[in-house]
Every structure is written in structure tokens, then in C-alpha cells.
C-alpha positions as CSV (number, residue, x, y, z in Angstrom):
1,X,-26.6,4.6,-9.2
2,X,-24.6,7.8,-8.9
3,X,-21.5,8.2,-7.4
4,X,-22.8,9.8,-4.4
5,X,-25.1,6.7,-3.1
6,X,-22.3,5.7,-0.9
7,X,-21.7,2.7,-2.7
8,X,-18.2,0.8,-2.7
9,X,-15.9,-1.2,-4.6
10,X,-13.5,-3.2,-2.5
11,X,-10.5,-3.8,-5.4
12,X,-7.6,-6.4,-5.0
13,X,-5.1,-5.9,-7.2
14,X,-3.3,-8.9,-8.8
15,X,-0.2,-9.8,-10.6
16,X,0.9,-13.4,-10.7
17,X,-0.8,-14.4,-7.8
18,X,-1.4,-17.2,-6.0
19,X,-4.6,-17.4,-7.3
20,X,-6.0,-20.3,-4.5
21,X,-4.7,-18.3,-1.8
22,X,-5.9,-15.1,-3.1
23,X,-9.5,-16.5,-3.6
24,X,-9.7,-18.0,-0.1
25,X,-8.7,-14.4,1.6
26,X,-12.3,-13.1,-0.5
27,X,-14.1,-15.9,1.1
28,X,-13.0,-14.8,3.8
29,X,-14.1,-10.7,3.4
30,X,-16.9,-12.0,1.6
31,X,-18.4,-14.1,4.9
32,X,-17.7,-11.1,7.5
33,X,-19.7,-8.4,5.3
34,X,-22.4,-10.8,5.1
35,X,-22.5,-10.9,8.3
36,X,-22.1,-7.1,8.9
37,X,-25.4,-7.0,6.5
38,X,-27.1,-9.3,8.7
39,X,-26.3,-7.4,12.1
40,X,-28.4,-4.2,10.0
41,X,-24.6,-2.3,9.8
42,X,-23.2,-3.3,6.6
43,X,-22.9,-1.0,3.8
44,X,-22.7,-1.8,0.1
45,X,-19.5,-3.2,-1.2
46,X,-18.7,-5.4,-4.1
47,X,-15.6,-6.7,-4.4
48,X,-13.2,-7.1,-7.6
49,X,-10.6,-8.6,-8.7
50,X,-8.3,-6.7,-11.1
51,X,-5.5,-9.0,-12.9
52,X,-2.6,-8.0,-14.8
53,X,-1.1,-11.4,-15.2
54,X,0.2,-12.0,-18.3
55,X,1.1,-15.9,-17.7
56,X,-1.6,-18.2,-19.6
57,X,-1.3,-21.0,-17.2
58,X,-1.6,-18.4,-14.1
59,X,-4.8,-16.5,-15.9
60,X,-6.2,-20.0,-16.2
61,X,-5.9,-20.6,-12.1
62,X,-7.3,-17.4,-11.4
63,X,-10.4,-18.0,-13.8
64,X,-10.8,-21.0,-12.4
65,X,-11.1,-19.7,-8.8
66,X,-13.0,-17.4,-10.0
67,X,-15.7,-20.1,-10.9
68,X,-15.3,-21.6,-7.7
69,X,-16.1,-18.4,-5.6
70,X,-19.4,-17.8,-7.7
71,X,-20.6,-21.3,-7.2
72,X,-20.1,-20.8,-3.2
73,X,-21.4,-17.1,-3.7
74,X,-24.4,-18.3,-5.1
75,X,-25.4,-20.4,-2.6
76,X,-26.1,-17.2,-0.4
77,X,-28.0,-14.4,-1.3
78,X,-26.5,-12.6,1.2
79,X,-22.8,-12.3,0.4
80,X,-21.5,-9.4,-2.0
81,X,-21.1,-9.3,-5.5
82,X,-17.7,-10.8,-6.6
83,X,-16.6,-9.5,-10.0
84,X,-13.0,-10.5,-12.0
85,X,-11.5,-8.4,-14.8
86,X,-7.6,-9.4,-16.2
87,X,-6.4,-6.5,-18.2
88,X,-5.0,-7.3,-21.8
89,X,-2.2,-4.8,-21.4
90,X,0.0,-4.1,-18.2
91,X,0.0,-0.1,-19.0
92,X,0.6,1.3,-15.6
93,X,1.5,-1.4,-13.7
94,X,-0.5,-1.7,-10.8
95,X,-1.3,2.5,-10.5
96,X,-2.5,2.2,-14.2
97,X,-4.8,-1.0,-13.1
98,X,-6.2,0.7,-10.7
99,X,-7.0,3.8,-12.8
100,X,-8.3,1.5,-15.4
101,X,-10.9,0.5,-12.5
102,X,-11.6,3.7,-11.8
103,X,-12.5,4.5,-15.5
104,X,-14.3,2.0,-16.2
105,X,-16.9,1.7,-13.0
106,X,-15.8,4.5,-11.4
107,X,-19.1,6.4,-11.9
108,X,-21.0,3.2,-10.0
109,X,-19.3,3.7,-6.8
110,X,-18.3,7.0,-4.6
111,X,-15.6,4.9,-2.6
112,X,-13.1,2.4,-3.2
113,X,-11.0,0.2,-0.5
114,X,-7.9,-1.0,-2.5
115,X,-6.3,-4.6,-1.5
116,X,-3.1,-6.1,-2.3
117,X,-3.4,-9.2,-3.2
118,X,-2.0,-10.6,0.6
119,X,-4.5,-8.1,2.4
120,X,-7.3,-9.0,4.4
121,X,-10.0,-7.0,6.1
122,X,-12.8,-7.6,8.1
123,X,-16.3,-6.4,7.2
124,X,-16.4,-4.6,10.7
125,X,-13.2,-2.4,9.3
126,X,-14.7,-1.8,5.8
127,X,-17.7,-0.9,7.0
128,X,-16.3,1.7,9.4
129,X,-14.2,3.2,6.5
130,X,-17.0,4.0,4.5
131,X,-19.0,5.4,7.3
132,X,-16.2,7.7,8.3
133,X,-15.9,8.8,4.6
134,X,-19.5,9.7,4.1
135,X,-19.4,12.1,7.6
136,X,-16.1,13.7,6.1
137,X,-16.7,15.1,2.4
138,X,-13.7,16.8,2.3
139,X,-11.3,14.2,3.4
140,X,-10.3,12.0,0.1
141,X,-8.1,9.0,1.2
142,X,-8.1,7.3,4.7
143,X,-5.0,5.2,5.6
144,X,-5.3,2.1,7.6
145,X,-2.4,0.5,9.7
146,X,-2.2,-3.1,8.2
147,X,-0.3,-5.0,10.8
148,X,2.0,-8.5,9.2
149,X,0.2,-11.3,9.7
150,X,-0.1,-14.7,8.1
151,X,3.5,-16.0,7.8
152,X,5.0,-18.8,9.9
153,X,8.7,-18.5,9.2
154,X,10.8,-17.4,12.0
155,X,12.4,-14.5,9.5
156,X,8.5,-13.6,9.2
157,X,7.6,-14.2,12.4
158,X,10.2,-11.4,14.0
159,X,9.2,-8.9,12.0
160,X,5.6,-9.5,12.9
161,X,6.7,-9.4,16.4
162,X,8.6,-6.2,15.5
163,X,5.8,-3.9,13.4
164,X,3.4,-5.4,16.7
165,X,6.5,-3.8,19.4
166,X,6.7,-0.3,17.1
167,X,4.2,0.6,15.0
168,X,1.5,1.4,17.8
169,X,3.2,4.5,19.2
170,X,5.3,5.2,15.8
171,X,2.1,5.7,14.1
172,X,0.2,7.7,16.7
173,X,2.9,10.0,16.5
174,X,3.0,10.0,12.8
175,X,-0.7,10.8,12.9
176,X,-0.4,13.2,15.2
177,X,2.0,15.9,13.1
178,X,0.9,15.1,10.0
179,X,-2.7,15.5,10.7
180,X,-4.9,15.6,7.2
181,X,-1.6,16.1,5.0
182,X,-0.7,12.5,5.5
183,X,0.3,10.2,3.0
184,X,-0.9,6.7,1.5
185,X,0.8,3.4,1.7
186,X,-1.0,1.9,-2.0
187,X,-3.4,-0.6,0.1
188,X,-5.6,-1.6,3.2
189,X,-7.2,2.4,2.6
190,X,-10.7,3.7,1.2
191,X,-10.3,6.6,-1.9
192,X,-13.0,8.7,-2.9
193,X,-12.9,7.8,-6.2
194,X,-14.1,11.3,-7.7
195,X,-11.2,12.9,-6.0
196,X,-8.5,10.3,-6.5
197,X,-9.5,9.8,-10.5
198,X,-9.4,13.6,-10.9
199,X,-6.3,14.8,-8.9
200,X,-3.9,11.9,-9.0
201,X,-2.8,11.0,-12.0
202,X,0.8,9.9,-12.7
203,X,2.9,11.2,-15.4
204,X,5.8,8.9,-16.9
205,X,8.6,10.2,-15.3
206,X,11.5,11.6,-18.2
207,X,14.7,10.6,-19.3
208,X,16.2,6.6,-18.5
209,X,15.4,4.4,-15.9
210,X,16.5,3.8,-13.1
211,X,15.2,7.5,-12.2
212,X,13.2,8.1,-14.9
213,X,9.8,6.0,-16.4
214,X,6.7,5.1,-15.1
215,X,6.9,6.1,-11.2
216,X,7.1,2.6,-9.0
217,X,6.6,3.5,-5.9
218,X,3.5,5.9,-6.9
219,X,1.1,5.6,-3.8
220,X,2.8,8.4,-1.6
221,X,3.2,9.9,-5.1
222,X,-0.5,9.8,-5.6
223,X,-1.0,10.9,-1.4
224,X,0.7,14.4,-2.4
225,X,-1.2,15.1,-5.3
226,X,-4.5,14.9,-3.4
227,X,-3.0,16.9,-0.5
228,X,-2.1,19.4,-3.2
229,X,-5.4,19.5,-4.7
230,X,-6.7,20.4,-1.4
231,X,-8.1,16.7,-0.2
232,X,-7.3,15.5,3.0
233,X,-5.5,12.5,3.2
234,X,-5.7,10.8,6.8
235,X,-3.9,8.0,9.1
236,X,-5.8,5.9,11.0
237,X,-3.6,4.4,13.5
238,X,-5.8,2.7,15.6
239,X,-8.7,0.9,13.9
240,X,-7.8,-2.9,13.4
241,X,-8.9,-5.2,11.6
242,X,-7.1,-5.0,8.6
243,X,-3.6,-7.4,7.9
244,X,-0.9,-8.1,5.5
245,X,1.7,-10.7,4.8
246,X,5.8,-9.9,5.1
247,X,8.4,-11.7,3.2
248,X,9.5,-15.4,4.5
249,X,12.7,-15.2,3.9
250,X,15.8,-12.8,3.3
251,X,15.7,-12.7,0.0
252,X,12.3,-12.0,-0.9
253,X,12.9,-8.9,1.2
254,X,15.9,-7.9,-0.4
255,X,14.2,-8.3,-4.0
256,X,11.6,-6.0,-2.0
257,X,14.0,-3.8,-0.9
258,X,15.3,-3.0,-3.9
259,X,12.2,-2.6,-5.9
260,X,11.5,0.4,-3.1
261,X,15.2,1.8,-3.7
262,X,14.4,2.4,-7.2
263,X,10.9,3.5,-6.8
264,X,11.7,6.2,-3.5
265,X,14.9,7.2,-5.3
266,X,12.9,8.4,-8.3
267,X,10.9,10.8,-5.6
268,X,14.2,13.2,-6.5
269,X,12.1,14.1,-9.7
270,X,8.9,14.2,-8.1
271,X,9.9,16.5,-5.4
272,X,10.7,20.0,-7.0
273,X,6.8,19.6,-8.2
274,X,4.9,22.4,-8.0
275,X,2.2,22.7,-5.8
276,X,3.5,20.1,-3.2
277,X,2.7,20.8,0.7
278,X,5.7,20.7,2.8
279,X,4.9,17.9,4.5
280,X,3.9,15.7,1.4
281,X,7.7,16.9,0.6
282,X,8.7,15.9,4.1
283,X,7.2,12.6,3.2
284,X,9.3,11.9,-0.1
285,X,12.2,12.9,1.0
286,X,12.3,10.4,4.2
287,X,12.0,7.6,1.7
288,X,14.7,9.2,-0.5
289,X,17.0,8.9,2.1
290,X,16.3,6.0,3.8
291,X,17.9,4.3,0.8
292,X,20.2,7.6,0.1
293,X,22.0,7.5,3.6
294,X,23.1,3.9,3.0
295,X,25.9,4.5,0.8
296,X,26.8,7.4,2.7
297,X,27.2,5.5,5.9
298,X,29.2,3.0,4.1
299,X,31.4,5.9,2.8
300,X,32.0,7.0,6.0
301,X,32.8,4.1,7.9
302,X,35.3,3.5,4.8
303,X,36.6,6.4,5.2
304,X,36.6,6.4,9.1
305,X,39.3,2.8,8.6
306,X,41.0,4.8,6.2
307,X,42.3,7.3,8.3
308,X,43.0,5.0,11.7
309,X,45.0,3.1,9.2
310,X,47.0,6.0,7.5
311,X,47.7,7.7,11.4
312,X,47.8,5.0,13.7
313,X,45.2,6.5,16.0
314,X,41.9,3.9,16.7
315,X,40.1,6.6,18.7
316,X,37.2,5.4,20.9
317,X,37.9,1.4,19.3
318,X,41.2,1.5,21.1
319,X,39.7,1.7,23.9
320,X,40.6,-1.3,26.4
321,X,42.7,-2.9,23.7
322,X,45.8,-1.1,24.7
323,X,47.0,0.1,27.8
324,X,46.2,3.9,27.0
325,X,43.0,5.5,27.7
């Protein structure tokens, strides 16, 4: 089929997964586009799963899964085709995975909806995605608001109860200014794969990590480069159906945390680019400092004790702990 059938490849991207759990979310996707197909709305969307586990005993859960799901697949003509590939070299990390994908069967599909491994979304939303994408040629990437789901933890559970307070009218507004220069979060979003394959490919960043390397945090990375090319890259605030899971505990997110530090404070070599829109620039640079301002408020409060300490004068903290005003 050519690439312009409309056709679409719904990729999860894995890495030392847990395979079981990562197999029952599929079941789950696999069962609502089924039903979309019955209801006469569905569109055409396979789903794969791209591996780039390296562990043997891991690889040997995930083919094993992988068994499983054809078994029950087969049992219903119905459901989409589930495919599994594990890579035999990590190049690229997830972004080169995914450009492996795109390679390799991107001339089958027009579309893809990339998956984390802890994403899930309903046939409904994928079907909507690609239906949006076909009345829109020129817009390549559509970005869906995945809200935190799945975790039962009460460290989970607030921030759950935290993106479901905030991210509503955050986003809107977000939409709102950025309009079709927006910028992509690496999952729960629909590509056009012509676009994406041609215009956004990373380069290995030079010199030593930690700022130089292969770019980790290269989704908002790969966003600009199809603004640049002249793609429009959209939010969509407002759709539902479509989740993902949030650390459990503190650590997990700190380990999180500072795989992002790294990754945004590379962005200082990505953002003299040439070609960049200003608000693709506008985007890299809010992630640059929201990790850069850190050490700079630390600094100043530092600082701030420094000087009470050296002149005796506690400003506004003296307030109500002497008898001066």
C-alpha cells in the first residue's frame, strides 16, 4: 500500500519493560479498535512493539508475551495486527528505535501514533487522530495531553490529582499562543511519517557528555525541526482518552529528574541552530531553565544568609521576632 492510504502504525517503544504489563495495556488498545471497526469508524492501525532490551532473560519475557497476544489475537479476526521487533543494537536510544521503524516500514504506513511503554489509548482517540491528520495535509505532528493515570501510591496519587487540578487550563493556554508552532512531548501523538523521517533527524551532539552526545531529551528537539521545515506541529488539549503512568515514589522521580536535567541542559547546543522559529526557541529554553534557575536560586538564597549574617540586618524575616518593625 502506499504511504498515502491513510494507513497507521500504532509503535510502543520498549526498553526493559515489564513485559506482562506492557502486553496487557495492547490487549487493552487492541479490544477498543476492534470495537471502533465494528461501530463502521475504525481506521487501519497495526500496532508494534519495538524493543531495545538488551537483557536475555527480559527479551525472553517479552517474546513470550508476545506468543501469548497472538494466541488471543487469533481467536478474533477482528482485532489489529500485533507485530514485535527487538533491535540487535541500541543505536539511538529510543529516537534511533523509532527511526529504525520508520525505515524499515515506514513506506507501509502514512501515520504513526508513538507509545511509551506505560501509555494507553483508546481506539476512539486513535481513531480521531488519524482522521484529523488526513483533513490537515500540512500539519505533521499532533500532540495529545496524556493525563497520569494507573498508580496507586499516595506520592502517585497527588500528582495525578495535581496534572488533573492544572493541566486543563495550562494547556489551553499553551495551545492557544503557540498555535501550529507547538512542540512534542516523545509519546501519546500521531507523526506523519513522511515528514517526521525526512525533517527530523538528530545529529550526535559534539564534544563530552554531559552536554555533548546523542541528544536525550530529543522529542521537543525533533518538534522544532519540523516547525522549521515548515510542518505544523499541534496541541490538542482537550481530546481524552489517552493516559500515562507517574513515578511511585521519590526516587524514581528524581532518577527522572535528572535524566531531563541532562537531556534539556543539552538544548544550550541545540538552540543557536539555524533555522529554528522563535517559539520552537521559546520552547528549549523554558526547559533549559527550569533546571538552570535551580542553582541560581540556591545561590541567592546563600547569598541572601550571607549578608544578614555579615550586617546584622534580617529584613522582612525579622519581622515579629523583634520588637522593631
Amino acid at each position: 500500500p502506499s504511504a498515502g492510504s491513510g494507513r497507521t502504525a500504532a509503535v510502543v517503544a520498549i526498553h526493559a519493560e515489564d513485559a506482562v504489563a506492557v502486553f496487557a495495556r495492547l490487549r487493552v488498545m487492541a479490544r477498543s479498535l476492534a470495537r471502533e471497526q465494528a461501530q463502521g469508524c475504525g481506521k487501519a492501525i497495526d500496532i508494534f512493539v519495538l524493543s531495545d532490551t538488551r537483557d536475555g532473560a527480559i527479551a525472553a519475557v517479552e517474546e513470550h508475551e508476545f506468543a501469548r497476544i497472538l494466541a488471543w489475537a487469533e481467536a478474533d479476526p477482528a482485532l489489529p495486527r500485533i507485530r514485535y521487533r527487538r533491535r540487535t543494537e541500541n543505536t539511538g536510544r529510543k529516537a534511533g528505535n523509532i527511526g529504525a521503524f520508520c525505515r524499515s516500514h515506514g513506506a507501509e504506513y502514512a501515520y504513526m501514533i508513538v507509545l511509551d511503554a506505560d501509555s494507553l489509548m483508546t481506539g476512539a482517540a486513535m481513531t480521531r487522530l488519524v482522521g484529523l491528520m488526513d483533513e490537515s495535509p500540512r500539519t505533521g505532528l499532533i500532540q495529545t495531553v496524556s493525563y497520569a493515570a494507573g498508580r496507586d501510591t499516595l506520592f502517585a496519587r497527588i500528582q495525578q490529582f495535581a496534572v488533573r487540578l492544572y493541566a486543563p487550563l495550562a494547556l489551553r493556554c499553551l495551545e492557544t499562543w503557540q498555535g501550529p508552532e507547538g512542540s512534542y512531548w516523545g509519546h501519546n501523538a500521531i507523526l506523519r511519517i513522511e515528514a517526521f523521517a525526512e525533517n527530523a533527524q538528530l545529529p550526535v551532539l559534539p564534544g563530552r557528555a554531559p552536554l555533548g552526545g546523542e541528544i536525550l531529551c530529543h522529542d521537543i528537539v525533533e518538534g522544532a525541526l519540523m516547525v522549521r521545515a515548515g510542518w505544523e506541529v499541534r496541541l490538542l488539549p482537550e481530546m481524552g482518552g489517552t493516559w500515562e503512568e507517574m513515578p511511585t515514589n521519590l526516587v524514581d522521580l528524581l532518577g527522572r529528574e535528572r535524566r531531563w536535567c541532562q537531556g534539556n541542559l543539552q538544548h544550550l547546543r541545540v538552540l543557536p541552530w539555524a533555522g529554528l522559529h522563535a517559539a520552537s526557541r521559546w520552547h528549549l529554553a523554558v526547559g533549559i531553565l527550569a533546571y538552570g534557575m535551580l542553582p541560581l536560586w540556591i545561590a541567592f538564597l546563600g547569598l541572601a544568609s550571607w549578608q544578614a549574617a555579615r550586617i546584622g540586618d534580617l529584613g522582612l524575616l525579622a519581622y515579629g521576632l523583634t520588637g522593631h518593625g
